[in-house]
C-alpha positions as CSV (number, residue, x, y, z in Angstrom):
1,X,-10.6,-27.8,80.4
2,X,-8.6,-29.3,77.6
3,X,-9.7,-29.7,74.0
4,X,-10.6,-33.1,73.1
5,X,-7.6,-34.7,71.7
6,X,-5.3,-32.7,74.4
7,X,-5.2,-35.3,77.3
8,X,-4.4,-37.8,74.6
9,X,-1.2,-35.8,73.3
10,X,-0.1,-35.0,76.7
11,X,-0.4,-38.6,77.9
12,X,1.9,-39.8,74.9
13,X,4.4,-37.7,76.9
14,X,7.2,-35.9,75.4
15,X,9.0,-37.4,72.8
16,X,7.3,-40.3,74.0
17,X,9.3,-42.6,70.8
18,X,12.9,-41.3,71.9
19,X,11.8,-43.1,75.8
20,X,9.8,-45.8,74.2
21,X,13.6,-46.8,72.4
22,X,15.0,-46.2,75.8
23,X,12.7,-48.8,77.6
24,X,13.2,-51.2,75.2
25,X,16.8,-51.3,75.6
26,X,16.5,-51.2,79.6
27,X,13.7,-54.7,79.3
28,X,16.6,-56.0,77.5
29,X,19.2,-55.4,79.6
30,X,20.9,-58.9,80.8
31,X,24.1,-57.3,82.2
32,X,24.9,-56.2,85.7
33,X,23.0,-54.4,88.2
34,X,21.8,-51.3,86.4
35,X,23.2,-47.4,87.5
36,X,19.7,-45.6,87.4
37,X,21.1,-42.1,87.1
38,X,18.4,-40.8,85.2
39,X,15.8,-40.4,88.3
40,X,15.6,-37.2,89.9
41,X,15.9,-38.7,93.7
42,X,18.5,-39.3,95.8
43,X,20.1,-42.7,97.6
44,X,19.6,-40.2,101.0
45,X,16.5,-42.0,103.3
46,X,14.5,-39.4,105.6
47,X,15.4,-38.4,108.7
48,X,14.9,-40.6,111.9
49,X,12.0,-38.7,113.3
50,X,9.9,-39.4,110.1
51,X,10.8,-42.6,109.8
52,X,10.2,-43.8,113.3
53,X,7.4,-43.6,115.3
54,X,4.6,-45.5,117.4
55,X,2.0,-46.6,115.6
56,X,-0.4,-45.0,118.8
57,X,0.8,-41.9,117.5
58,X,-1.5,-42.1,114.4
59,X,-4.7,-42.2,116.0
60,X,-8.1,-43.0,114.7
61,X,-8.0,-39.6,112.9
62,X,-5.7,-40.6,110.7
63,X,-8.2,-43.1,109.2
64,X,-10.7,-40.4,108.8
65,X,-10.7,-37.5,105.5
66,X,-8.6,-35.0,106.2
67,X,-8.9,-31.5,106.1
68,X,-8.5,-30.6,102.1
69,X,-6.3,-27.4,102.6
70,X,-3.6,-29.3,105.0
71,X,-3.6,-30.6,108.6
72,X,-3.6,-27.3,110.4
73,X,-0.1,-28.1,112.1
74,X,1.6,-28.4,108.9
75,X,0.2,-25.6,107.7
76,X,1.2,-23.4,111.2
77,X,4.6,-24.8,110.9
78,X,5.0,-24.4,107.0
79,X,4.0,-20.2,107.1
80,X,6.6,-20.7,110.2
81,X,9.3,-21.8,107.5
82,X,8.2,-19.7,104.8
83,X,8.4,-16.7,106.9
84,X,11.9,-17.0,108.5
85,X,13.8,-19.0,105.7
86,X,12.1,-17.2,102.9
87,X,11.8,-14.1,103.6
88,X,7.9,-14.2,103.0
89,X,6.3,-12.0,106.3
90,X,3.0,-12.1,104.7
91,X,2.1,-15.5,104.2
92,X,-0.3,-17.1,106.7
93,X,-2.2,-20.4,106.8
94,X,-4.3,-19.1,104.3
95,X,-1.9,-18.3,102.0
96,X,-0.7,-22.3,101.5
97,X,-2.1,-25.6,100.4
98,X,-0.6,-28.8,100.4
99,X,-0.7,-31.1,98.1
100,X,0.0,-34.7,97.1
101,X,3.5,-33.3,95.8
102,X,5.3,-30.3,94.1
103,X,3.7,-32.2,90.7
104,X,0.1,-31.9,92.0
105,X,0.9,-28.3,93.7
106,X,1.8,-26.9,90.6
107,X,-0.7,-28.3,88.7
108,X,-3.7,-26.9,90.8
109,X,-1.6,-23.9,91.3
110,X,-1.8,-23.4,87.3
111,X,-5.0,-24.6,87.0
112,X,-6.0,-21.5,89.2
113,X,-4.8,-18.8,86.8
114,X,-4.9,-20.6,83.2
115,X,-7.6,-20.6,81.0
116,X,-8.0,-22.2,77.3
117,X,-5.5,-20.4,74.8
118,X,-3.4,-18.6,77.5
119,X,0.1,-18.8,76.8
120,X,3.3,-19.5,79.4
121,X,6.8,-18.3,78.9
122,X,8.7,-21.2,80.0
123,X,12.8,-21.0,80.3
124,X,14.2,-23.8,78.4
125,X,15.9,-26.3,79.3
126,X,13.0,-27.1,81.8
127,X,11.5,-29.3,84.0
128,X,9.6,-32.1,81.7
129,X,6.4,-32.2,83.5
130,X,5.8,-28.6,82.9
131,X,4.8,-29.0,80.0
132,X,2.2,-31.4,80.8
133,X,0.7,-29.0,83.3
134,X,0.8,-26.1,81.3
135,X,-1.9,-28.1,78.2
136,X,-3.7,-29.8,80.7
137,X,-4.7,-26.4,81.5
138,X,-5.5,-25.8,78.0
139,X,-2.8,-23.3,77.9
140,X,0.5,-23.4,75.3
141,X,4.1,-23.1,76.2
142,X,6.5,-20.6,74.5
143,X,10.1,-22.0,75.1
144,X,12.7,-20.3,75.5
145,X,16.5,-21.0,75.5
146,X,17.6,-19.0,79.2
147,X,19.5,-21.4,81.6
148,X,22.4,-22.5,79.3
149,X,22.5,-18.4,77.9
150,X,23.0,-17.3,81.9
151,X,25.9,-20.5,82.0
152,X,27.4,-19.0,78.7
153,X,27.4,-15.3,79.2
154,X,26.8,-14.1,83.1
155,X,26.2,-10.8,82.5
156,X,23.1,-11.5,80.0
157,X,19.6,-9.8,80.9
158,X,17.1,-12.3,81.7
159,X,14.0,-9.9,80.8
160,X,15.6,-9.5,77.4
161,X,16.3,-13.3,76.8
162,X,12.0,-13.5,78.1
163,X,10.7,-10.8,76.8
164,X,10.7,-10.9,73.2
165,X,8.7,-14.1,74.2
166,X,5.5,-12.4,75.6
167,X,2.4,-11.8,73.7
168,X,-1.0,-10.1,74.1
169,X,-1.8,-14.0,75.1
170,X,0.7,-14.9,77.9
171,X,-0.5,-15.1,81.3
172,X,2.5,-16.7,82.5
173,X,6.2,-17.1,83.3
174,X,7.7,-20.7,84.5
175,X,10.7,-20.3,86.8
176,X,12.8,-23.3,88.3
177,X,15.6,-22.4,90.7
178,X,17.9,-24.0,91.0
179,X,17.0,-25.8,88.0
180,X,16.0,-29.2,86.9
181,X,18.0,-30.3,84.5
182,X,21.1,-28.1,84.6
183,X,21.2,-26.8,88.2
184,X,21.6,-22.8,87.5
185,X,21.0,-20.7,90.0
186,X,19.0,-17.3,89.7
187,X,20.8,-14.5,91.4
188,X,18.9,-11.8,93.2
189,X,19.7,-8.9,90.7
190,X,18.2,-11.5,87.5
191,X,15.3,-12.2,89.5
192,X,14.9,-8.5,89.8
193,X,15.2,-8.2,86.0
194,X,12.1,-10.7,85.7
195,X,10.0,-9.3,88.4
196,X,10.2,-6.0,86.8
197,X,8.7,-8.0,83.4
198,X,6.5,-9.4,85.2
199,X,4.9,-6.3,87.2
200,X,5.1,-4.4,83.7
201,X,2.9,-7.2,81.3
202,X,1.1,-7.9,84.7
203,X,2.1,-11.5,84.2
204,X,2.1,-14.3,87.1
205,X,5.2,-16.2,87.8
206,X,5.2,-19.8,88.8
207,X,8.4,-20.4,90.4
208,X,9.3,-24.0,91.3
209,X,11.7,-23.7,94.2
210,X,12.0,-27.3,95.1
211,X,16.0,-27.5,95.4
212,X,16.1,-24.3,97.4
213,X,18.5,-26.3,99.9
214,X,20.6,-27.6,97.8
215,X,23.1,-24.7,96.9
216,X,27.4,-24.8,95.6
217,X,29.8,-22.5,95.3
218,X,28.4,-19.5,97.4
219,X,25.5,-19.6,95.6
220,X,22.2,-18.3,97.4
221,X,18.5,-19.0,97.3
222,X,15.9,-16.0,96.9
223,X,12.4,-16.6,96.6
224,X,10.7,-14.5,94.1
225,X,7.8,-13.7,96.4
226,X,9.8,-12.0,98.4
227,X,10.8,-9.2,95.8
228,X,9.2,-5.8,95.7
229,X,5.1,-6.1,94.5
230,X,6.0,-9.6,93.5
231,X,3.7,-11.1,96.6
232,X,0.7,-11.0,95.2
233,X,1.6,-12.6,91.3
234,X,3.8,-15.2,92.2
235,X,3.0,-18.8,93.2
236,X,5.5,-21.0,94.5
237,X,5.7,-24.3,94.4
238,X,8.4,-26.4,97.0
239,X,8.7,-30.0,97.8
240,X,9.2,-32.8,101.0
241,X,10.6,-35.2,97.9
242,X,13.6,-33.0,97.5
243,X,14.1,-31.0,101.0
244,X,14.1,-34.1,103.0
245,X,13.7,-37.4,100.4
246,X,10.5,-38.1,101.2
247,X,9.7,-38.7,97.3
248,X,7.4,-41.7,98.2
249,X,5.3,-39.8,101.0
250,X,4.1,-37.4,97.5
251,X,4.1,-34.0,100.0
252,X,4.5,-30.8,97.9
253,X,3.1,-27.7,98.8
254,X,2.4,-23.9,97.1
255,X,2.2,-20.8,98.6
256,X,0.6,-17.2,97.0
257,X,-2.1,-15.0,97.6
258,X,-5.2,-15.7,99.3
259,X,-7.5,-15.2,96.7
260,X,-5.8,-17.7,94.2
261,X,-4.7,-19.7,96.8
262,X,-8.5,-20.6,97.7
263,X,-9.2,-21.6,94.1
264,X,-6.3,-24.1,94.5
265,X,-7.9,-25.6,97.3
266,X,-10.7,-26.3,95.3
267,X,-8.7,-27.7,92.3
268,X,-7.4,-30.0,95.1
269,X,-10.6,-30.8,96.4
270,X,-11.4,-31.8,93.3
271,X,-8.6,-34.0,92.6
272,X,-7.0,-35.7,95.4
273,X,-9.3,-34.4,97.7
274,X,-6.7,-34.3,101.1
275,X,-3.2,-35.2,101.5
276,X,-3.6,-38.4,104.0
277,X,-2.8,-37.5,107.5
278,X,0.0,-39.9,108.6
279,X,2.2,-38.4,105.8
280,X,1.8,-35.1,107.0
281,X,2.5,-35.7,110.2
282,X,5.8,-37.2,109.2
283,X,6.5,-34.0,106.8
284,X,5.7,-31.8,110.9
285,X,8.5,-34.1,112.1
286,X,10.5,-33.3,109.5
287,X,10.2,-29.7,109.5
288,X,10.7,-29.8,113.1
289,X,14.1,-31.9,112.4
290,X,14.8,-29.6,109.1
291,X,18.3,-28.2,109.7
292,X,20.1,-31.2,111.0
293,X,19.0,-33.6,107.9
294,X,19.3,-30.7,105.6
295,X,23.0,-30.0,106.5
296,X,23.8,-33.2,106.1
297,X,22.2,-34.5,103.2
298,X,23.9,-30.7,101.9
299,X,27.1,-32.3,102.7
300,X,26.3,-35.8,100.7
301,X,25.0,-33.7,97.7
302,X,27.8,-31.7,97.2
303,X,30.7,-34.4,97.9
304,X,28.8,-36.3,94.7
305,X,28.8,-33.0,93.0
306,X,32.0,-32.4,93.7
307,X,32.9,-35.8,92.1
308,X,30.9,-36.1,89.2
309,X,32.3,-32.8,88.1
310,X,35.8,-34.2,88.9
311,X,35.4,-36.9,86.8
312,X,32.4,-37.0,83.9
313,X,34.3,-36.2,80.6
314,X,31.2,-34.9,78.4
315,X,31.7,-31.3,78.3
316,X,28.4,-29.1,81.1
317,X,28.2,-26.1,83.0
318,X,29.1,-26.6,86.7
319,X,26.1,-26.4,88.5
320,X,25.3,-24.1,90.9
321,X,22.4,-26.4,92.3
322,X,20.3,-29.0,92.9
323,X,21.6,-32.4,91.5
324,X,21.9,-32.8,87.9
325,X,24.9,-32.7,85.1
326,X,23.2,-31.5,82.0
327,X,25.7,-33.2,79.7
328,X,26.3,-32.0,75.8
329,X,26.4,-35.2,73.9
330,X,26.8,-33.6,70.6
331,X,30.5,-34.8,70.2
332,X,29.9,-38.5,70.7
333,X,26.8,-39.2,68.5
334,X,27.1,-40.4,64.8
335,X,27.6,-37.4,61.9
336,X,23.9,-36.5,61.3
337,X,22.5,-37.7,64.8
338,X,19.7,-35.9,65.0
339,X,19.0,-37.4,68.8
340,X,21.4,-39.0,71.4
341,X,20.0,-41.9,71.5
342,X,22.4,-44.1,70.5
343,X,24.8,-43.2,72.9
344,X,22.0,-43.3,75.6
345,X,21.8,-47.4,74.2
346,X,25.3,-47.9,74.1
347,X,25.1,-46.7,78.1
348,X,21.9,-49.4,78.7
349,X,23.8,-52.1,77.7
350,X,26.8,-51.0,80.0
351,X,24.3,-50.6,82.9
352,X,23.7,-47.0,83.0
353,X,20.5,-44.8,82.7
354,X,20.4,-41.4,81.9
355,X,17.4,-39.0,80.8
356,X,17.6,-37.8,77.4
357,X,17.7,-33.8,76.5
358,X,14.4,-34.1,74.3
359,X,12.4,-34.1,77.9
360,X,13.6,-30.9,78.8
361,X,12.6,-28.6,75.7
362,X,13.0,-27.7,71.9
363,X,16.9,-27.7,71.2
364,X,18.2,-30.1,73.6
365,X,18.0,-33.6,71.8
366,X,21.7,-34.1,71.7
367,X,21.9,-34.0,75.8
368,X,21.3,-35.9,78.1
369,X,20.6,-35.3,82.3
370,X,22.3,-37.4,84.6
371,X,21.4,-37.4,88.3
372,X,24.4,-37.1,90.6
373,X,22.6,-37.6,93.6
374,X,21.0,-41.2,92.9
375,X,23.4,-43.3,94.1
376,X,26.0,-43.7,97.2
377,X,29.2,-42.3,96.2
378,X,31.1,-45.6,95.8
379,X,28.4,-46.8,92.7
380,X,28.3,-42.8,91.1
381,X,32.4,-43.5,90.9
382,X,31.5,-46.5,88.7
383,X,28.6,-45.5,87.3
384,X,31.1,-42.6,85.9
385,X,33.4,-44.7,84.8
386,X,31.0,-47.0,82.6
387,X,29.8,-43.3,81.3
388,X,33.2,-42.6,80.4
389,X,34.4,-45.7,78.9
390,X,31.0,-45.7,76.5
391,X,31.8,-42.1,75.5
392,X,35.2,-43.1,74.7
393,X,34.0,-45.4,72.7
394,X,31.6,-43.8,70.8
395,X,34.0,-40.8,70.2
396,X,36.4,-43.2,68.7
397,X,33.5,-44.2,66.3
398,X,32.5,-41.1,65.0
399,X,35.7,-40.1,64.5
400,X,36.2,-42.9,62.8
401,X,33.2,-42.5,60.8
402,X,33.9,-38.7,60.3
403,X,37.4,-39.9,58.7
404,X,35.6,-42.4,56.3
């Protein structure tokens, strides 16, 4: 378990002064409706079949615990899924847990395999509640700049942007694709370059695979499990919040080998104890419903994609998936900025909220994440135009101040 003193660190969250600045200025705000573009969701509801649904269909069961692993028909119907769409033959009910989201799945997942001093190879920029996870294990991250190398320089060798990174002490390597914040995707042949890093230091990978359905450009989803001898040392992690925006329901779920798998059922015994059973029934209907939502909310995601591309000015890589602009900031901050935070102000008080870079690693202070996929497409065009009007204006004033 952690040291004493570590919950207390993580809980101040990261860079906790640079969102404490943030959430002052939002209190404050006295303007229009606020843009909230710095929430990972999207404006999408779930589909029909989840939403309605006679009460009678609950049953008295559904006040009763639950089993801890998963209702047994989400569980049949998720191996279903993650046999045909991921190209994982192996995996059977024991091979899965659910959990109260991909949060809580990954957490029990890493819970499972770290142990006090281990160490984690994390690609930067990352998820933000990685990190969180990872020292509530009483393990440490090593970051390390990946995503935006791949953006720069396609022909660059993942396993020797990662490798230099391992040490007699890592256990670990954290994978998110398509990733959170800047939506790269990783291609079969650089998976293949970290599986092979993997097998060789006889490391685990925890891959996050949450926007696997959300894809651009011809780009194509492979699951790491699904490699060659990569079955039985990774643990994926995948998520009703993103596949079918059920956020608010809190239904995540891992899958991995048996063994490690049954540990995580304990972790989640231990901790939320069962997923309640109404919501999983919903996340059955969903499934059941999966391709007909998916395509369409597909079709949403990319025409704001498509848009905010068109149309933010800050300079980002393109992404390939899931629903972010990672936007470089750098030109449109005071001289000596060392954070974007006044820009990040400047866009409060015009209405518009985006998450700054600190969250998402070492390195990445002057960015900022914006969420395309947070509004309906008619309040993204003027959220985007607010965002370009303040960057405008704070270009003109460094400039200005650079010419001083």
């Amino acid at each position: 378990m952690p040291r004493p003193g570590t919950l207390s660190t993580v809980a101040q969250g990261v860079r906790a002064s640079v969102f404490a600045r943030i959430a002052q200025k939002m209190s404050a705000h006295r303007g229009s409706a606020l843009y909230p573009l710095h929430i990972g969701d999207t404006h999408l509801i779930p589909p029909e079949e989840v939403r309605h649904h006679p009460p009678e269909e609950f049953g008295a069961e559904c006040y009763r615990y639950g089993p801890p692993a998963g209702a047994p028909e989400l569980l049949d119907a998720l191996a279903r899924k993650l046999r045909a769409k991921n190209g994982l033959p192996w995996v059977r009910i024991e091979n899965i847990q659910v959990a109260a989201g991909a949060t809580h799945a990954l957490y029990a997942a890493s819970r499972a395999v770290l142990d006090q001093g281990d160490e984690v190879v994390v690609a930067a920029p990352y998820w933000p509640l990685i990190q969180g996870i990872v020292q509530l294990c009483g393990a440490q991250l090593r970051e390390v700049p990946f995503y935006q190398e791949l953006y720069r320089n396609p022909g660059a060798d993942p396993r020797a942007l990662l490798e230099p990174h391992v040490s007699a002490h890592t256990v670990a390597i954290y994978l998110i694709s398509p990733n959170n914040p800047d939506g790269k995707v990783l291609g079969r042949a650089q998976l293949e370059r970290v599986a092979e890093l993997a097998r060789e230091h006889n490391l685990w990978v925890l891959c996050d695979e949450v926007y696997e359905d959300y894809l651009y450009d011809g780009a194509q989803h492979v699951s790491m499990a699904a490699l060659p001898g990569m079955a039985e040392r990774t643990l994926t992690a995948f998520s009703f919040s993103k596949s079918h925006a059920m956020a608010g329901m809190r239904l995540g779920y891992v899958a991995g080998p048996a063994d490690v798998i049954a540990q995580t059922r304990k972790i989640c015994n231990h901790t939320v104890y069962s997923v309640p059973l109404h919501l999983q029934r919903g996340a059955v209907r969903a499934l059941a419903h999966a391709e007909g939502f998916i395509a369409h909310a597909l079709d949403e995601h990319r025409a704001a994609r498509e848009q905010a591309v068109a149309t933010v000015r800050a300079p980002f890589f393109a992404p390939q998936g899931a629903s972010y602009l990672f936007l470089d900031l750098r030109e449109y901050v005071p001289p000596g900025a060392s954070d974007c935070v006044p820009v990040l102000e400047r866009l409060v008080e015009a209405g518009v909220l985006l998450a700054p870079g600190e969250a998402f690693g070492d390195g990445f202070a002057l960015y900022a994440r914006m969420c395309f996929t947070a509004l309906p497409r008619d309040r993204l065009r003027e959220a985007i135009a607010r965002l370009n009007q303040v960057l405008e204006d704070a270009a003109r004033s460094r400039s200005a101040a650079v010419a001083r």
